[in-house]
C-alpha positions as CSV (number, residue, x, y, z in Angstrom):
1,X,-54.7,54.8,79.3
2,X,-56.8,54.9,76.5
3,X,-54.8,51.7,75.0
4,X,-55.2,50.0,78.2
5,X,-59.2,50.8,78.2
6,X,-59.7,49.0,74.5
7,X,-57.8,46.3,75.3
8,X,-59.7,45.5,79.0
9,X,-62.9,45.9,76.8
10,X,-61.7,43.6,73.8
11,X,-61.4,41.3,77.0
12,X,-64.3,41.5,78.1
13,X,-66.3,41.0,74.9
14,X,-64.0,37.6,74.5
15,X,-65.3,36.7,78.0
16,X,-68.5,37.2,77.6
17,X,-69.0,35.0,74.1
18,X,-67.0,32.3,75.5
19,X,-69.3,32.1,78.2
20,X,-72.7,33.5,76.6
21,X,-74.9,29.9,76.5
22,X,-76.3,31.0,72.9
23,X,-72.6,31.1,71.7
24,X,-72.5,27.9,73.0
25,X,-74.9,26.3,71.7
26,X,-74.1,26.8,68.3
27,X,-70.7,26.3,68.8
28,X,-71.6,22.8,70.0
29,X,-74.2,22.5,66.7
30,X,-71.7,23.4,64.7
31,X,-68.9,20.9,65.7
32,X,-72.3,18.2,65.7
33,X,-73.3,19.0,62.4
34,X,-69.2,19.6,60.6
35,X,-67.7,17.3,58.1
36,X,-64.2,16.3,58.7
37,X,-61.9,18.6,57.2
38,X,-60.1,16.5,54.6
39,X,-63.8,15.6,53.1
40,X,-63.0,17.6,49.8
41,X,-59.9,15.4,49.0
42,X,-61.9,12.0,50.7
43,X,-62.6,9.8,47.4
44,X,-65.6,9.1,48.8
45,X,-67.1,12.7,48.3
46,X,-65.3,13.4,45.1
47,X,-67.5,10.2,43.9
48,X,-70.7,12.1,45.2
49,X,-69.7,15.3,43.6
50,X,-68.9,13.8,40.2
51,X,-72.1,11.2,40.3
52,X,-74.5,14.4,41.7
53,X,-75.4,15.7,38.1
54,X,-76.6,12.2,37.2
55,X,-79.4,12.7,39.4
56,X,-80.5,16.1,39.2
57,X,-84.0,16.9,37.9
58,X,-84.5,20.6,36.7
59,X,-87.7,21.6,38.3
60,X,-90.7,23.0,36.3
61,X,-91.9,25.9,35.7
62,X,-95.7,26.5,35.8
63,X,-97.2,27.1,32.6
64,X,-100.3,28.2,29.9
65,X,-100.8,25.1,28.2
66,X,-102.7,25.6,24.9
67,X,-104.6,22.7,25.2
68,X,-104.8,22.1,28.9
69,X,-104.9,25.9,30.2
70,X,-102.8,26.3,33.4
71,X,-100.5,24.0,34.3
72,X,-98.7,24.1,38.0
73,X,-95.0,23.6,38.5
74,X,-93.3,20.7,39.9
75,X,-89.8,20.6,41.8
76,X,-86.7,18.8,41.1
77,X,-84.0,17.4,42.8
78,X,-80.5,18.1,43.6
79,X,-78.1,15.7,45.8
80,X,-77.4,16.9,49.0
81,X,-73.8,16.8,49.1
82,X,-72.6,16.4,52.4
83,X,-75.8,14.6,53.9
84,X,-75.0,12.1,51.3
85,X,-71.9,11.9,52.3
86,X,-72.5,11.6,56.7
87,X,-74.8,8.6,55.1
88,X,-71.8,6.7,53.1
89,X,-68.4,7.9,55.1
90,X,-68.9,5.1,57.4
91,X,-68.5,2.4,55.1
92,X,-66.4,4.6,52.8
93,X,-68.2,3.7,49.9
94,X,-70.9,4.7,47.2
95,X,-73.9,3.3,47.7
96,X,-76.5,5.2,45.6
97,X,-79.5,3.9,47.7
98,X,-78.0,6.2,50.7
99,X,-78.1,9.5,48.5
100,X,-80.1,12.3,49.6
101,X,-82.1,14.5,48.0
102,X,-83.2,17.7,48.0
103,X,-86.4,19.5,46.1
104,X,-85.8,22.8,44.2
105,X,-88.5,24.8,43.4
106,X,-89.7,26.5,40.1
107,X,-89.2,30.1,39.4
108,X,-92.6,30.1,38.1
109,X,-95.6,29.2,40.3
110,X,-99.2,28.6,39.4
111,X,-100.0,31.7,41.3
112,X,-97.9,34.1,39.3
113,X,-99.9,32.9,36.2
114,X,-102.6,34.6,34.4
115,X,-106.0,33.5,35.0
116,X,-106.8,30.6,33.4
117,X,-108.9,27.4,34.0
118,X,-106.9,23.8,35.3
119,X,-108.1,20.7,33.8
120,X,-104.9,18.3,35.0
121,X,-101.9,18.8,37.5
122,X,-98.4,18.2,36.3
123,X,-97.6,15.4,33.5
124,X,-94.9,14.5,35.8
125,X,-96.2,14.0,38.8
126,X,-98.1,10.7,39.4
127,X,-100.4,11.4,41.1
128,X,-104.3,11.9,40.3
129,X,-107.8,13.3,42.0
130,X,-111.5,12.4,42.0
131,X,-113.6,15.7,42.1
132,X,-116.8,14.4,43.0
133,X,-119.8,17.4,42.3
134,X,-122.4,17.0,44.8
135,X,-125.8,19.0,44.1
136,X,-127.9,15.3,44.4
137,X,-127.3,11.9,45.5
138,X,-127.7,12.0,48.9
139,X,-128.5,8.2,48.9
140,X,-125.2,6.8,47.6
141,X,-123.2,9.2,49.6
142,X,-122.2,7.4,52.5
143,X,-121.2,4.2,50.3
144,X,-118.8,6.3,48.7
145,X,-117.6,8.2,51.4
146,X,-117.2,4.3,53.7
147,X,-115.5,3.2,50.3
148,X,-113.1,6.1,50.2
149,X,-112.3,5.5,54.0
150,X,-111.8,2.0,53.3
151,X,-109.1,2.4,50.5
152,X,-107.9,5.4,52.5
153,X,-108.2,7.5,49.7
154,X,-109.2,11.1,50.2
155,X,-111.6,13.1,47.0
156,X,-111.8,16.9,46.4
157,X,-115.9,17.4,47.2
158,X,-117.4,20.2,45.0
159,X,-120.6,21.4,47.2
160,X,-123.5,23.3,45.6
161,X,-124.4,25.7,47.7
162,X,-128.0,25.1,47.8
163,X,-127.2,21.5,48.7
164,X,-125.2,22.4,51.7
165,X,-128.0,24.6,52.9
166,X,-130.3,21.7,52.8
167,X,-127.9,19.1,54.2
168,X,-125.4,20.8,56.4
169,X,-124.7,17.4,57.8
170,X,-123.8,15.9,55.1
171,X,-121.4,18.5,54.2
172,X,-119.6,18.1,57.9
173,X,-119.4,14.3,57.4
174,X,-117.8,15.0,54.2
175,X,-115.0,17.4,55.9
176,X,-114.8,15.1,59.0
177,X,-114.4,12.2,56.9
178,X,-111.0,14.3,55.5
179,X,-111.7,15.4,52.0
180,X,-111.4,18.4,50.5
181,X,-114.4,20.9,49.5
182,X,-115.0,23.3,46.6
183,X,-117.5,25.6,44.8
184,X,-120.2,24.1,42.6
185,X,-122.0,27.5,42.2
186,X,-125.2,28.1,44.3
187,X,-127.6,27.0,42.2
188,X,-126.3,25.0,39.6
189,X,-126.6,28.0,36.4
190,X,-124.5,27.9,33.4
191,X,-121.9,30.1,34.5
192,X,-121.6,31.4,30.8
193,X,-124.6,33.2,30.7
194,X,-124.9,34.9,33.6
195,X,-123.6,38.6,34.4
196,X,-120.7,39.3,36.2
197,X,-122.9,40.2,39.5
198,X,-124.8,37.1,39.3
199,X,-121.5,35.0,38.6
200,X,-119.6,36.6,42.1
201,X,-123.3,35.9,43.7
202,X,-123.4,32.4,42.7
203,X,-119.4,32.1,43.9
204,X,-119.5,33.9,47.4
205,X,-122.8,32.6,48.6
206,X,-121.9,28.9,48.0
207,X,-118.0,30.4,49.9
208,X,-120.2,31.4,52.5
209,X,-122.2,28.6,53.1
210,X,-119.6,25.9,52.6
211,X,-117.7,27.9,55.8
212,X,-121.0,28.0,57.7
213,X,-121.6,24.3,57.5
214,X,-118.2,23.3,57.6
215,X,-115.7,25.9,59.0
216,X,-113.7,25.2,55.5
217,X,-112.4,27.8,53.4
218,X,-113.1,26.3,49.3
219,X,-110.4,28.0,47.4
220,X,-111.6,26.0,44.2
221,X,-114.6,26.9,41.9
222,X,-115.9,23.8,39.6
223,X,-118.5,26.0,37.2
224,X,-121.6,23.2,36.9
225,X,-121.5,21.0,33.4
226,X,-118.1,22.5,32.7
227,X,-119.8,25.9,31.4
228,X,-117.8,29.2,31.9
229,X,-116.5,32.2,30.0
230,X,-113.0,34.1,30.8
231,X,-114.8,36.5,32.9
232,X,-116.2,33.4,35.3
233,X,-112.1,32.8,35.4
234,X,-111.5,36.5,36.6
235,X,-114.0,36.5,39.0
236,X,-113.5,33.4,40.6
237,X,-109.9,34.8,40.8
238,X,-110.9,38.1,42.2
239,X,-112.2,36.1,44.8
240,X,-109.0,33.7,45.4
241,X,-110.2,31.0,44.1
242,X,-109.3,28.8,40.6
243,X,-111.5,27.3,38.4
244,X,-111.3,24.0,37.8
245,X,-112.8,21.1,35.7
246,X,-111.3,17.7,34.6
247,X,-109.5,15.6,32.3
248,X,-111.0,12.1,32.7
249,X,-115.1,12.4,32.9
250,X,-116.7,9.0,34.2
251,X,-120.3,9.8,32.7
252,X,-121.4,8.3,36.0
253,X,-124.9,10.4,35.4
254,X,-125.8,8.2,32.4
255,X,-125.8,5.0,34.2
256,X,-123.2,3.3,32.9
257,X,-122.3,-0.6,33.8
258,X,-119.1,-0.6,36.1
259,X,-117.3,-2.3,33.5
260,X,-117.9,0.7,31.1
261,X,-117.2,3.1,33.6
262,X,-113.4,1.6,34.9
263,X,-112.6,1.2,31.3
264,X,-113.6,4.7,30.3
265,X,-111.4,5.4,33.0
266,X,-108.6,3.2,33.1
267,X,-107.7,3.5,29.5
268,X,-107.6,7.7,29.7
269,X,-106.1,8.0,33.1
270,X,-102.5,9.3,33.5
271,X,-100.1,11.4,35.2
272,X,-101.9,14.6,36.8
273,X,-105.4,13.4,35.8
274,X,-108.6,14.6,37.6
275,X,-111.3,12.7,37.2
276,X,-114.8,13.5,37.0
277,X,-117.8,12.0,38.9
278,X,-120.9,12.2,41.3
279,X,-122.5,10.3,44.0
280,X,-124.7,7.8,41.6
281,X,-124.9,4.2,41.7
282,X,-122.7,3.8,38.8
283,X,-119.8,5.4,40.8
284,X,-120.9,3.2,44.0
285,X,-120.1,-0.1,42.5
286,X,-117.4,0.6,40.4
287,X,-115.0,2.7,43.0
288,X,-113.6,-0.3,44.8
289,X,-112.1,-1.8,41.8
290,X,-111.7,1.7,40.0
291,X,-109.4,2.5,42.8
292,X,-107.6,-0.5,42.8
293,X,-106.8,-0.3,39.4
294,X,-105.4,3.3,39.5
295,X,-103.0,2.2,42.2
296,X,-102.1,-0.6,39.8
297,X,-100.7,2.0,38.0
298,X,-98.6,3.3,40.1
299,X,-100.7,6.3,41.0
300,X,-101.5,8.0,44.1
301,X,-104.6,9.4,44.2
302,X,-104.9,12.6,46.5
303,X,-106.9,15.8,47.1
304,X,-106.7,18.3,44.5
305,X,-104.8,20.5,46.2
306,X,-102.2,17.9,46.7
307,X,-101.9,17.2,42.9
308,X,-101.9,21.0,42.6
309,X,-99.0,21.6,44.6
310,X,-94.9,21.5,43.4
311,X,-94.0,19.2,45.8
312,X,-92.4,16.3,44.1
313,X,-93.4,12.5,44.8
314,X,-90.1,10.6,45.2
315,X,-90.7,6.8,44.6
């Protein structure tokens, strides 16, 4: 009896998967999704298997740079086997414009590094960012932000806080518009001689009145003229947030000719580069064909946090 009892319930349990709909499902997803069985003797796959290592990229690690502080990681790519191969199988041969890809991240992340000012994104990755310090301006703003819009281009906005206390409008349109916002400090100090209390007061008032004005949470602090010390780094930290400054500086407040502005530019600007401005008339006539020219170059030109990030830009 006993027997008899294990046997009716081994029954039961097949009855039950056979007619459970989740066991279904995936049952169905699974004969969807499957490769034929003789794929690993199919020519066509061997080819992908043997050609796969010809395309790999090793992915890349986040890094202290010496000269250009912290660096973030940047993933690689490995083929996709048997994607690759659903792509080809129907004409039954290699076509290297039907491979596909997948990213592979870093082991080390920009995160797990110590902290430590960024002045570029990854030499690899080509892409660049205008961080645009706001504290005056106010008349040129809208020509740059319609210029932007025009080019479809989107700038990392560093907000004094005072500013945005005054002009709360301004700092919506700026968020509306789609760009990014950061920390200029409150009052525009140099960060490197202040205490550690007035530093975190100069950080978390601006935080607070950047999310006031705009609902936005700035996870970036740009100390004003470039000025910090390692404690400014640690404290912005502390508070989730990383410092940041440039690699490419316009010089936009010393009225320079657009012509000397683009070249100043053009001639530093690479991979990972941020560059530098303000809301000034320099910057107003020479963003149209600044922007232009960058894309000339085969560079996409992206928020900061964009650049900042390990996802990899496949041409």
């Amino acid at each position: 009896m006993k027997k008899f009892g294990i046997m009716a319930f081994l029954v039961m349990a097949i009855l039950f998967a056979v007619n459970n709909p989740l066991v279904n499902t995936y049952l169905i997803s699974l004969k969807e999704t499957a490769l034929p069985a003789g794929k690993q003797t199919d020519p066509l796959y061997q080819t992908i298997v043997k050609s796969a290592s010809t395309y790999e990229i090793k992915a890349s690690d986040a890094k202290i740079d010496p000269v250009w502080k912290a660096i973030p990681g940047y993933n690689g790519l490995t083929v996709d086997l048997d994607a690759s191969y659903k792509k080809m199988k129907k004409t039954g041969i290699f076509d290297e414009s039907k491979l596909v890809f997948k990213q592979t991240a870093p082991n080390v992340h920009l995160n797990d590094l110590p902290s430590s000012p960024i002045y570029k994104g990854h030499p690899d990755k080509p892409m660049v960012t205008f961080i645009i310090n706001v504290a005056w301006g106010n008349e040129y703003l809208s020509d740059i932000l319609a210029t932007l819009k025009k080019n479809q281009v989107y700038a990392s906005f560093f907000l004094e806080g005072n500013w945005v206390k005054k002009n709360p409008e301004l700092a919506k349109m700026i968020v509306s518009a789609g760009h990014e916002v950061g920390n200029h400090s409150y009052s525009h100090p140099d960060m490197s001689r202040l205490t550690a209390g007035q530093a975190r007061e100069q950080i978390v008032k601006t935080n607070e009145v950047i999310e006031a004005a705009t609902g936005k949470k700035s996870i970036w602090f740009g100390p004003p003229s470039g000025s910090y010390r390692e404690e400014t780094v640690k404290i912005a930290a502390e508070l989730d947030m990383k410092t940041v400054l440039w690699t490419v500086d316009t010089v936009d407040w010393r009225k320079p000719t657009p012509d000397t502005l683009i070249n100043r530019v053009i001639s530093k600007i690479d991979n990972g580069s941020m560059v530098l401005m303000h809301p000034t008339e320099s910057t107003v006539k020479s963003l149209d064909r600044l922007i232009a020219l960058i894309k000339e170059k085969n560079l996409k030109i992206g928020i900061l946090t964009d650049l900042m990030s390990e996802d990899r830009i496949i041409k």
